[in-house]
N, C-alpha and C positions, 0 to 999 in steps of 0.2 A: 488411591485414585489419582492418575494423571490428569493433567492439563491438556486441555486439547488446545491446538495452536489457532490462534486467527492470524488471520491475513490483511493487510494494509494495500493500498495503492498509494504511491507516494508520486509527487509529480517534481523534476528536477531541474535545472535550469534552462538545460538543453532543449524541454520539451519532452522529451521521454518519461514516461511513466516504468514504474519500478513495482515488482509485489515482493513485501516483504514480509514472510514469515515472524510471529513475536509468540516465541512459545513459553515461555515463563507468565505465568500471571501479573507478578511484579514489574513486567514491564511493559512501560507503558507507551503510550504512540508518543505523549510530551515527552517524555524522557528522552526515545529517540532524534524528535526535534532540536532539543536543547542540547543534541550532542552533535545534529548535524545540523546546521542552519542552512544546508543548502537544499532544504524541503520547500518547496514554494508551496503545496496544495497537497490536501491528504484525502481518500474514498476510505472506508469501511469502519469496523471491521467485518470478515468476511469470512464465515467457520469451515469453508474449506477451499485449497487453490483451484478448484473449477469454477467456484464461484467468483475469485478474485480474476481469475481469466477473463471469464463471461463479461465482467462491468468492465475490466479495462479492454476490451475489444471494444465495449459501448464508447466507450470516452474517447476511445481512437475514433471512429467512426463521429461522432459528435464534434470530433475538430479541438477537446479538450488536449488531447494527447497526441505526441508523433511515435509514429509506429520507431519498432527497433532497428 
């Protein structure tokens, strides 16, 4: 049996929000963090990328996120 992958919104310095795929179970959204410190804000997770689409169009549209 695989892993199904969830999906992250990570938000970055710039403003820009980012989805990032994490398909190992063992990793984790901290893990990512503590490897890039340039996460200021995280959404999900989110078990597939239309859904991770869907919420960061919301967040754009909400003024949390700058479009790309």
């Amino acid at each position: 049996m695989t892993a199904t992958p969830k999906f992250y919104i990570v938000k970055r310095p710039a403003g820009n929000c980012e989805i990032l795929p994490l398909a190992e179970p063992s990793q984790r959204i901290a893990q990512l963090e503590e490897q890039n410190p340039s996460i200021i804000e995280k959404w999900g997770p989110y078990d597939s990328p239309e859904d991770a689409i869907a919420r960061r169009i919301g967040l754009i549209r909400a003024g949390k996120c700058q479009p790309q």
